[in-house]
N, C-alpha and C positions, 0 to 999 in steps of 0.2 A: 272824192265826194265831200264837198265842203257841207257841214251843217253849222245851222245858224248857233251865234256865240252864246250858249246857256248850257245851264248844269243838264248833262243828257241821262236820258232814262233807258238802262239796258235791263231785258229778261234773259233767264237762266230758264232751258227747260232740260231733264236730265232723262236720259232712256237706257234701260242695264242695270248692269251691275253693281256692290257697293263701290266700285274702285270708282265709276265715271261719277258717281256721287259725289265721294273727295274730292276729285280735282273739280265739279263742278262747285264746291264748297271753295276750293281754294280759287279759284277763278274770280268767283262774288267777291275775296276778300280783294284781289288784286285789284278791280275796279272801284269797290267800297273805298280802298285806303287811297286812290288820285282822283276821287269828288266826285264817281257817277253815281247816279239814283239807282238802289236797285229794287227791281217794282218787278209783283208776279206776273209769272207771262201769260195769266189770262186778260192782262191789261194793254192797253197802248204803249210800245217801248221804240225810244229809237233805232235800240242795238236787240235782237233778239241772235244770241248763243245756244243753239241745239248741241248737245253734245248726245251723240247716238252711240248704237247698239248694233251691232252687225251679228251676232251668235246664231239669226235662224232669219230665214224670211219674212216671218212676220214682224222681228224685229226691225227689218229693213224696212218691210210697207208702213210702221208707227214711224221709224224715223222719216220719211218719205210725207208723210200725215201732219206731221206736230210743223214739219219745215212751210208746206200750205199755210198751216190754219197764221203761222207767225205775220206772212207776207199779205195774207186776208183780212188781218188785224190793222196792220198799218202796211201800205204799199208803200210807201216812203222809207221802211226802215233798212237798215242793213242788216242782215241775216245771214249769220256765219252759223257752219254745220262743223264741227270738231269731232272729235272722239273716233270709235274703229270703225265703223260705215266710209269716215273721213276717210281713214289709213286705208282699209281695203280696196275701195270701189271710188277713187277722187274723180274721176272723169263723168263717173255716171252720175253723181252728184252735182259738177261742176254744169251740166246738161240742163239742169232743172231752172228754170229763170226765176225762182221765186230765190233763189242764191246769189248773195256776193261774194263769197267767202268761201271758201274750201280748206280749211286748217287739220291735216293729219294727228296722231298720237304724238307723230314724228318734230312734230312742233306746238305741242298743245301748249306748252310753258310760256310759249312765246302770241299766245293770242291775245292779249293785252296789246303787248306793244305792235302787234299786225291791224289791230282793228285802229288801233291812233293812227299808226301810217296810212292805212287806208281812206280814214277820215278826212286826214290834213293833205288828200291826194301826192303821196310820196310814192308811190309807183300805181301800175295800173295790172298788176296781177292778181290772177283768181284763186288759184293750187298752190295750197303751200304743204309739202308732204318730200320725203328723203327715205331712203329706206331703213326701214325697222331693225333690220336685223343690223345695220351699223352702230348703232345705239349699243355705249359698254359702259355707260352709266347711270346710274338711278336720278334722275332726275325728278328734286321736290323743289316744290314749294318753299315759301317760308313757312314758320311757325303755322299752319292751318290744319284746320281737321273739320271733317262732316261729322254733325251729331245729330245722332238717334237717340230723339228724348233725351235724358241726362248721360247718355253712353258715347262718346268721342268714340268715333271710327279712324283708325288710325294705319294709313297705307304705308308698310315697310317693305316692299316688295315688287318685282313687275315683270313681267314677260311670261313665259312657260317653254322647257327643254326638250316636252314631252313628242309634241307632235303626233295625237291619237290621228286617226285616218278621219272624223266626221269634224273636228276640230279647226275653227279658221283663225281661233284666237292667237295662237304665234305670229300669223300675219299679221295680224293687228299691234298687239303687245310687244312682238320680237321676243329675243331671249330672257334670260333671267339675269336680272338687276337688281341687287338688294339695297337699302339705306346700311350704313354703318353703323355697327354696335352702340356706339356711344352717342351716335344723333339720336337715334331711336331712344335711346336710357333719358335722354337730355329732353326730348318731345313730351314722351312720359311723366318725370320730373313737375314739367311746365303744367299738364293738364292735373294729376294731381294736388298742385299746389293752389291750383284753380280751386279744388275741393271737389272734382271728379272721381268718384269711385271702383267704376268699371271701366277699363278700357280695351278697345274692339280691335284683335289686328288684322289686317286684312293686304290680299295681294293677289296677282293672277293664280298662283298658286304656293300659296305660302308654308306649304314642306319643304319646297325648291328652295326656300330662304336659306342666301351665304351659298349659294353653287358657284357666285360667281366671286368670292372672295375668300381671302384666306384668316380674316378673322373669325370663325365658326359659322356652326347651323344654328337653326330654329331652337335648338336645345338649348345652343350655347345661350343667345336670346334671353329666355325662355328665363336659364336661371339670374340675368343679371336684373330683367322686368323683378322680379317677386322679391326682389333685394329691398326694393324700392320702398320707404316708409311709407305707411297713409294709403298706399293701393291695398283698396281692397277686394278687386277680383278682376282677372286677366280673359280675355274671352278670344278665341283663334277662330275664322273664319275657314272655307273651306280646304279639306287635304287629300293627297292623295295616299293610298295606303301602302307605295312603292315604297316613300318616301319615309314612313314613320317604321321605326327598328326598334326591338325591347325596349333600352335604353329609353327610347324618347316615351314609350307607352309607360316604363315603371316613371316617369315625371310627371307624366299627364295625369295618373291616377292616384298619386302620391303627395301631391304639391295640392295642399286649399287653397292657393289662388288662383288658380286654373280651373276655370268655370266647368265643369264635369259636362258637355255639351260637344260633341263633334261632328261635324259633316266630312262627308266621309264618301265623295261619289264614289257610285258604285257602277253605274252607265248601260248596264245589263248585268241581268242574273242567269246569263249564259255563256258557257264557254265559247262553244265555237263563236259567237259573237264578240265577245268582248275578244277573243285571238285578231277576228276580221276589223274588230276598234285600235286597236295594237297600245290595247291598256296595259298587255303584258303582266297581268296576275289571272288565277282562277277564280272561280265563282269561291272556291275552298279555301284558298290563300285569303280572302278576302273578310270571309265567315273566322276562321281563324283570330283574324287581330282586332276582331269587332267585339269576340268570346274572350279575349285575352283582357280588354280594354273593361269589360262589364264584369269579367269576373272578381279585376281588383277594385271596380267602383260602379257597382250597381244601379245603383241612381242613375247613372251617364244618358242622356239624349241623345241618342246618333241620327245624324240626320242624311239623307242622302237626296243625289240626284239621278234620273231614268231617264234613258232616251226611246224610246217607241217608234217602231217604223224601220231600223235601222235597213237598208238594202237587200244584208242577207238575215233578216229576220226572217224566218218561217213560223209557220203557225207551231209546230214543235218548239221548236225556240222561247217562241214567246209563253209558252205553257210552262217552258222550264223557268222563266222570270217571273211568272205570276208565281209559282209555286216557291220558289227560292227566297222571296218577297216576303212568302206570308210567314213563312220559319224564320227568316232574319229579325230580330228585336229593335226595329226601325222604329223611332219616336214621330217621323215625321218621313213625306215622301215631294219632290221635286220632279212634278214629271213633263217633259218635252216630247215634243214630236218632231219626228226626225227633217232637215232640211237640207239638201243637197246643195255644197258652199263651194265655188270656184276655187282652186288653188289646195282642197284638201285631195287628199287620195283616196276618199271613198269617192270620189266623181267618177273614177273610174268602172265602178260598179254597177252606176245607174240608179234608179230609183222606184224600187223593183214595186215596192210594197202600196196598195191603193190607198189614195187621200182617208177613203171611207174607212179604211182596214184602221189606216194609223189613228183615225178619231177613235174608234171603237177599243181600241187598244189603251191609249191613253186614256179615255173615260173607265175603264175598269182597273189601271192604278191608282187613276187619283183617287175613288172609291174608295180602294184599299188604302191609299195613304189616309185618308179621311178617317180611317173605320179604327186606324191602328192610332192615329193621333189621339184618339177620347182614348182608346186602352192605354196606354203609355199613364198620360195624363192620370186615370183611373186608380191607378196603382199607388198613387200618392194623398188621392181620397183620408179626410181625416188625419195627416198626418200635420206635423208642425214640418214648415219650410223658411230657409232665412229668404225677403225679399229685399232687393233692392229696389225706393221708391225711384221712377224713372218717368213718371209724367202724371199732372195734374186734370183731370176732366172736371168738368159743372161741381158731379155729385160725389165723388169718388178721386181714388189713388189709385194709378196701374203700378202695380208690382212685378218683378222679375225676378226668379230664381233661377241657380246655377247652370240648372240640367232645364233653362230654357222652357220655362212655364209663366206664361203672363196673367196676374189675376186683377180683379178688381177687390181694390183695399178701402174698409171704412176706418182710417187714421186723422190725426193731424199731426202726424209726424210727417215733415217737409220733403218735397224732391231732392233725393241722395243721401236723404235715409237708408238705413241699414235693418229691417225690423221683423222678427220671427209670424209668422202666422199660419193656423190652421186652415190648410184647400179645403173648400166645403162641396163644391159644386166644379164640373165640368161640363162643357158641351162642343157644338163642332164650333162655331166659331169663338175666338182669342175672348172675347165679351163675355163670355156664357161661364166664363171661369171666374169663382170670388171666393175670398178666402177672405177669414177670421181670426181679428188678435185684440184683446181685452187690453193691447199699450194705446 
């Protein structure tokens, strides 16, 4: 598909997670640094790059959605769908005519130089995808990183070993692929010398960091990051609790640069469920290193994710998660509704539980996650908190603290600031929170 000789204009639109984030941050740099225009994708673009989400069905009908509205914008442009929708389902994609383009996880590195060729008509193929699980390498980027307000998201990790039964993400991800110790110390390096503060790390499941090498774990990580001069605060995206041992919880509570914040899925607050997830801990094991984690650092935000609906969810069941729920000292709640995913082994089960049941279900966690969000929050009422400033509005500064509390700051102390203040106010929305400092 020849287009005419000018600087071209591609859109980025991103769906998921913070991982497809990254690479859709790194993506933008790869065509940024060989001369394309990159312009929001609510605009007219030549190249519109979907990079999807596959985790649940309705992720697949928004990717399905955002791929239309691209080719409804301009019918002329090329529209490439990347990411795990890609890996998972390429054929069902490859179906859709509003697509050029079919690019897996399996080659997402390689979508730059896919869409040139495609361009400068150098073949005339649609599917470009290999299988995931051949993948024994971490493949990055150059130097790039997705940032959240002043906070660099920073992906050192990739796949999951885990393979729960409702779970399609190893299809998508493959195994576990970590970056190397000293790239990551080197990445790090770079962003702090930028005069970045906090830095974000993130992975498919980043306790599994280093399963796949013999240079160490997340721990080992963990202490070479805080070595680092001028970081001043490390923050871990989500883990799993298989994964984290003493050892790593006396680091996490112990080390002030390890932002006192952890997610921490939990998936159910039922046994026999979570056995039938093959999460392989109990409800108790679970509760356990959550009590372990808060008792050496109080403050701590745990944050978790739910899945509602699950097959053999019974109404018993679910009564033991609402209750388990409300005793756990959860800062905040992630809740999903259940989606039966081709290739996982909960298909085997069926899909027992009604649409109506699963909405009513999940409307009474997120409740609760809503109701325990201000208490958390609550708790810290009147208190002095260090903020990190991390973004500028009209009338105001949002601030960020450790244990994951965002306020509105009257300062003129600048973004990546460092500056103590009084929370005066909470509410349910991130807005409704403002906190006071006399610097």
């Amino acid at each position: 598909m020849k287009l005419e000789n000018r600087k071209l204009k591609v859109a980025f639109a991103t769906l998921g997670c913070r991982m497809n984030q990254f690479e859709t941050s790194a993506l933008e740099e790869q065509f940024a640094v060989k001369g394309y225009d990159i312009t929001d994708f609510e605009s007219v673009a030549d190249i519109y790059v979907i990079n999807t989400c596959t985790v649940t069905n309705d992720a697949d009908r928004s990717s399905r959605k955002t791929i239309r509205q691209a080719k409804k914008r301009n019918p002329n442009a090329i529209v490439v769908a990347t990411g795990c929708y890609a890996q998972v389902s390429p054929q069902e994609l490859a179906s859709m005519e509003e697509i050029d383009l079919v690019i897996g996880n399996s080659h997402k590195t390689a979508v730059f130089e896919i869409v040139e060729n495609y361009i400068n008509e150098k073949f005339q193929n649609k599917v470009f995808i290999d299988n995931i699980f051949r993948e024994n390498d971490f493949k990055t980027f150059f130097i790039s990183t997705f940032y959240e307000g002043a906070r660099p998201i920073l992906k050192v990790q990739e796949g999951c070993n885990s393979f729960c039964s409702f779970c399609i993400i190893p299809f998508a991800r493959g195994k576990v692929r970590s970056a190397k110790i000293q790239d990551v110390i080197n990445q790090v390096k770079i962003l702090v010398d930028r005069g970045y503060k906090e830095i974000v790390l993130t992975g498919t499941q980043l306790s599994q960091y280093g399963y796949d090498h013999k240079e160490g774990n997340l721990l080992d990580l963990l202490k070479n990051i805080v070595k680092i001069e001028g970081l001043y605060r490390v923050r871990l995206s989500s883990m799993g609790i298989n994964e984290i041992d003493d050892n790593l919880i006396d680091f996490l509570t112990q080390e002030e640069k390890v932002a006192p914040h952890f997610h921490l899925s939990i998936q159910s607050a039922d046994d026999k469920v979570l056995k039938d997830m093959k999460r392989n801990y109990t409800v108790k094991e679970y509760v356990e290193k959550v009590e372990k984690i808060l008792k050496k650092r109080p403050e701590t935000a745990i944050g978790t994710d739910i899945i509602t609906g699950f097959p053999t969810e019974d109404d018993k069941a679910f009564e033991n998660t609402v209750r388990n729920v409300e005793n756990i000292p959860f800062a905040y709640l992630h809740v999903f509704t259940y989606s039966m995913r081709e290739n996982t082994s909960a298909v085997k089960l069926g899909d027992k539980v009604p649409p109506h049941v699963k909405k009513e279900r999940t409307r009474i966690l997120r409740e609760i996650g809503e109701r325990k969000s201000i208490e958390f929050r609550k708790r810290f009422l009147d208190k002095e908190l260090e903020f990190l400033i991390v973004s500028e509005k009209e009338n105001y500064k949002v601030g960020l603290s450790g244990n994951y509390i965002h306020a509105k700051i009257q300062t003129g102390k600048p973004v990546n600031s460092v500056i103590k203040a009084i929370l005066k106010n909470v509410g349910k929305e991130r807005e409704d929170n403002y906190a006071y400092t006399e610097n």
